[in-house]
KOLKOL-424282 format. One record per atom (N, C-alpha, C): x, y, z; residue in three letters. Coordinates in steps of 0.1 Angstrom, whole numbers, plus 5000, padded with zeros to 4 digits. Atoms other than C-alpha are relative to their C-alpha. Example, Ala and Ser with C-alpha at 12.3 -4.5 7.8 and 13.67 -1.06 7.14 Angstrom:
% KOLKOL-424282
500949885000Ala
512349555078Ala
500950125000Ala
499149895000Ser
513749895071Ser
499250115008Ser
END
This chain:
% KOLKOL-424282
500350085012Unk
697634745338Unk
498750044994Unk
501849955007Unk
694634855312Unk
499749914995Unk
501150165007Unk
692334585298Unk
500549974989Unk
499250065009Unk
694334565269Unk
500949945001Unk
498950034992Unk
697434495285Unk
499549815004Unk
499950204998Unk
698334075285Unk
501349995009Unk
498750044992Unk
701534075295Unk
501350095000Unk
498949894999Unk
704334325307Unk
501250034985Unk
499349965013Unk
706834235277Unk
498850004988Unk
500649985013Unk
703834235250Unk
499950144995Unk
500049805010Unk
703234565228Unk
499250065009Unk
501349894996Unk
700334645253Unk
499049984997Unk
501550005002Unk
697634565235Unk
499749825000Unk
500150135002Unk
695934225235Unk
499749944984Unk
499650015016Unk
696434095201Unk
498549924993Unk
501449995001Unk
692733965200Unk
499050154996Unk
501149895003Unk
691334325201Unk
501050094990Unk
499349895010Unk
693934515180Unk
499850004986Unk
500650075014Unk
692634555145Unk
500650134995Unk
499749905012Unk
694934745123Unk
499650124990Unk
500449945014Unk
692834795097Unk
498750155003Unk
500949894996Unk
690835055123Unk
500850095002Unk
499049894999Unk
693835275131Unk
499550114988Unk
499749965010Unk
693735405092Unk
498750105004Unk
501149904996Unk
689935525109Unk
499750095010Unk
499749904986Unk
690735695134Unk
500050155002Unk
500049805008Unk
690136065139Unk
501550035001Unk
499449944997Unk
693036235131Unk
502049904998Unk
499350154995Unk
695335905140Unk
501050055015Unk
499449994984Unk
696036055174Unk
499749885011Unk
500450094985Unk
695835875209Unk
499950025009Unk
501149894991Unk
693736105226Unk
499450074997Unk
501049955008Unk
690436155224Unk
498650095015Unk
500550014985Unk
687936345245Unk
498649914993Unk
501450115004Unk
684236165248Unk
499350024987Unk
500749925012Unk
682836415221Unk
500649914985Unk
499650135010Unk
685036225197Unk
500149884998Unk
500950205005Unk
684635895207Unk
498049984998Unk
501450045002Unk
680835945205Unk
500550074985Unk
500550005019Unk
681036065169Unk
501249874995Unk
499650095011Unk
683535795158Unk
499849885002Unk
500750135000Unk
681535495177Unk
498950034995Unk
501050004997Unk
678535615174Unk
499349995013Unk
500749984991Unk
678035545211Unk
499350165007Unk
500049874991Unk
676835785235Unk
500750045010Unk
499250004987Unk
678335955260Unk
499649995012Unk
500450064986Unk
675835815285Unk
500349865000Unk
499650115000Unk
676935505272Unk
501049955006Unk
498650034999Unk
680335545272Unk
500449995018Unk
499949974984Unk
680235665312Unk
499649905007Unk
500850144991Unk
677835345320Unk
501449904999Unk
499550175006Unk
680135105305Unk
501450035012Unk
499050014995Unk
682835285321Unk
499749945020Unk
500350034989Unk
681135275356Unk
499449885008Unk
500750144996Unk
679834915356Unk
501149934998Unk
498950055002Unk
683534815347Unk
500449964987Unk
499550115016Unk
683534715312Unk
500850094992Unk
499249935002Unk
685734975303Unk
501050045011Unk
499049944992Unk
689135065318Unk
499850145007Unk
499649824994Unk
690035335342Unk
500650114987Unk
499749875018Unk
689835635309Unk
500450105016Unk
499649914991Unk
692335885321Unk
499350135002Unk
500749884998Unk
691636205328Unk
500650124996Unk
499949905002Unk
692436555319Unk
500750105011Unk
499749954994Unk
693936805340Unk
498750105008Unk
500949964995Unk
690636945341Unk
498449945007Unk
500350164993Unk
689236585348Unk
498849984987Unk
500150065007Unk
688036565315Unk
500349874995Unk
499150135001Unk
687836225302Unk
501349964989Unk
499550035012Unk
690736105276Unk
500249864997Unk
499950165008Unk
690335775252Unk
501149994996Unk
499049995000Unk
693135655241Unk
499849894989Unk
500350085011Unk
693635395209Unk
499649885006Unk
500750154997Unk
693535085228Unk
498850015008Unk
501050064996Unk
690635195246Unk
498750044988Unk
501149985010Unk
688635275213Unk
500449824991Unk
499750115005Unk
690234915202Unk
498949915012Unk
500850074989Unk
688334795234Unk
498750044999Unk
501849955001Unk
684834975224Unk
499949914988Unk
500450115013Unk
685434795188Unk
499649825005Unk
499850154996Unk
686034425209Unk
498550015005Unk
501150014989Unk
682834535233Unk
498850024989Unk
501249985007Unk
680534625203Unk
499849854992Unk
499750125003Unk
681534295188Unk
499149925007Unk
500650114990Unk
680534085215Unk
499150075002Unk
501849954993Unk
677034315222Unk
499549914986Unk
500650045014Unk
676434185183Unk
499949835000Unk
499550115002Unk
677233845193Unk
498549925009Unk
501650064992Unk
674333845222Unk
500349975014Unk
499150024985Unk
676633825251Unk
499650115010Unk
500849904987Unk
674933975285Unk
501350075004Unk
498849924998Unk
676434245294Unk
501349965014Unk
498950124991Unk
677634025328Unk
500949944997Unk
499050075009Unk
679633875303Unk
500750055001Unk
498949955007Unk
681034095286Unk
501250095016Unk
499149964991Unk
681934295321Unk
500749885009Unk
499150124999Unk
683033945335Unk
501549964993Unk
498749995007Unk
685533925307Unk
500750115001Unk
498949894996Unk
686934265310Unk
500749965016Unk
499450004984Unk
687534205347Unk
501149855000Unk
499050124997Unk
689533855341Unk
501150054988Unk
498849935004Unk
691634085312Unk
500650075009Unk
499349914994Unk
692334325336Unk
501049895013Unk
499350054986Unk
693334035361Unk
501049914998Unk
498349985008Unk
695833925336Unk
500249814997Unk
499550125012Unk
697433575318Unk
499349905009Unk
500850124994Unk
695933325346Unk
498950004998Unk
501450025000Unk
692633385331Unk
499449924987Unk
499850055014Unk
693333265296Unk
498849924999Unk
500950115008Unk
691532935299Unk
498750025005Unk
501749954994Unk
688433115318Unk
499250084987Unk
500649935009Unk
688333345290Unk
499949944987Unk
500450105010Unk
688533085265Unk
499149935000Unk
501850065002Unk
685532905278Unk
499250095000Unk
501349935003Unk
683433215276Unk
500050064989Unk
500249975012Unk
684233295240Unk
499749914994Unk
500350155003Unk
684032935230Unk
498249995003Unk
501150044992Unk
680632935250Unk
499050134987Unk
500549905008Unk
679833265229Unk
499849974988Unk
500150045013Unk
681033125194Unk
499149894998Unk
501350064996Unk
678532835204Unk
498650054993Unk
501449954996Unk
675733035210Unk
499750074982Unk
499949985011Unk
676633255175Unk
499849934990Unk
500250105014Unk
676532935151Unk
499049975002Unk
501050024998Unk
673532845168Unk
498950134992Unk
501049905007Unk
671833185158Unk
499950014987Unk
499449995014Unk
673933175123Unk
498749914993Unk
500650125002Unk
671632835121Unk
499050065000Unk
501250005001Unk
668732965129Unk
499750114985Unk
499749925010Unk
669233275109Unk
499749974985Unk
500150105011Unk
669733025074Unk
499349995003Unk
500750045004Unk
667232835081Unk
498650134995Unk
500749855003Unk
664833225082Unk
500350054992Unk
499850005015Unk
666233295053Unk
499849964991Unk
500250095011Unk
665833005036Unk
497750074994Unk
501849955000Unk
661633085044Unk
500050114992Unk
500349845011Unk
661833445033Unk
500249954985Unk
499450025014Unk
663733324998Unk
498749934996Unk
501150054999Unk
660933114997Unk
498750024998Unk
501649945002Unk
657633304998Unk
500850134992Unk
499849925002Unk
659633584986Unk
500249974982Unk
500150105016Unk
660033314949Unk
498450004996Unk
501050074999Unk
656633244956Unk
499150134992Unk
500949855003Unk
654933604956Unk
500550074986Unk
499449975017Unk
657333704927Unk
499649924987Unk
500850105005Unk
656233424912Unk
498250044993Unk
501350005000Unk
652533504915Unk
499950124996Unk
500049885001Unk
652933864909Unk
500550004985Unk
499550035015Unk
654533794875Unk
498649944991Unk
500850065006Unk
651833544867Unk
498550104998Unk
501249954996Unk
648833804881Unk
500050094985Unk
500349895014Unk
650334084855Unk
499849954986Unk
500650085017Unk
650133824823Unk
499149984999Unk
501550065000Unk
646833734833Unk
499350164993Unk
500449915007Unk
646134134829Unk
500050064992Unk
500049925011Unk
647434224799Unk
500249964985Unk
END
């Protein structure tokens, strides 16, 4: 079973990470990739990609005959979920915590619902802070505009 994988009759993919509207981006729209193309179409790196694989947060990526690695769509659907949740603020213990309770399949549901819950939390909290630091910038940024308007009337 690969970390996308929920449940034997589902399509395969977990319907959480599958995002359609990325397919259409896809190099090629194959479903096999070596690393060289998943680092130009994440942007990560390929010492990235190797860490993530060897700390667990990424599936067993097959291999090649020459033991090359090969990506596959759900696991570039699983770099889109994992860059998600880096943007979210989620330690990487997390995020490899969560892969490890997808890979260990449907009894994990309500574990992995309190650690996105716990995540979406943390996110509105930042969202919050965020606002109100925006609100400041809008603020002196009225202010200076303001003053910078009034400095050039004074000069001319």
């Amino acid at each position: 079973m690969t970390v996308m994988e929920t449940t034997a009759e589902a399509t395969g993919t977990d319907a959480c990470v599958a995002l359609p509207e990325r397919e259409q981006r896809r190099p090629d729209g194959r479903d096999n990739y070596t690393i060289s193309e998943v680092v130009a179409f994440t942007g990560l790196s390929a010492h990235t990609l190797r860490w993530y694989e060897r700390i667990g947060l990424m599936p067993h990526i097959d291999r090649s005959h020459t033991g090359q690695r090969r990506y596959n769509n759900g696991d570039l659907d699983w770099l889109d979920l994992v860059g998600k949740l880096r943007l979210t603020g989620m330690p990487v213990a997390d995020m490899v915590r969560y892969a490890e309770m997808v890979r260990a399949g449907d009894h994990t549901y309500t574990e992995r619902y309190e650690l996105l819950e716990a995540t979406r939390r943390d996110v509105r909290e930042r969202i919050t802070e965020l606002q109100d630091t925006l609100a400041v910038l809008d603020r002196k940024i009225a202010f200076y505009g303001d003053a910078g308007r009034a400095l050039a009337s004074e000069h001319s």
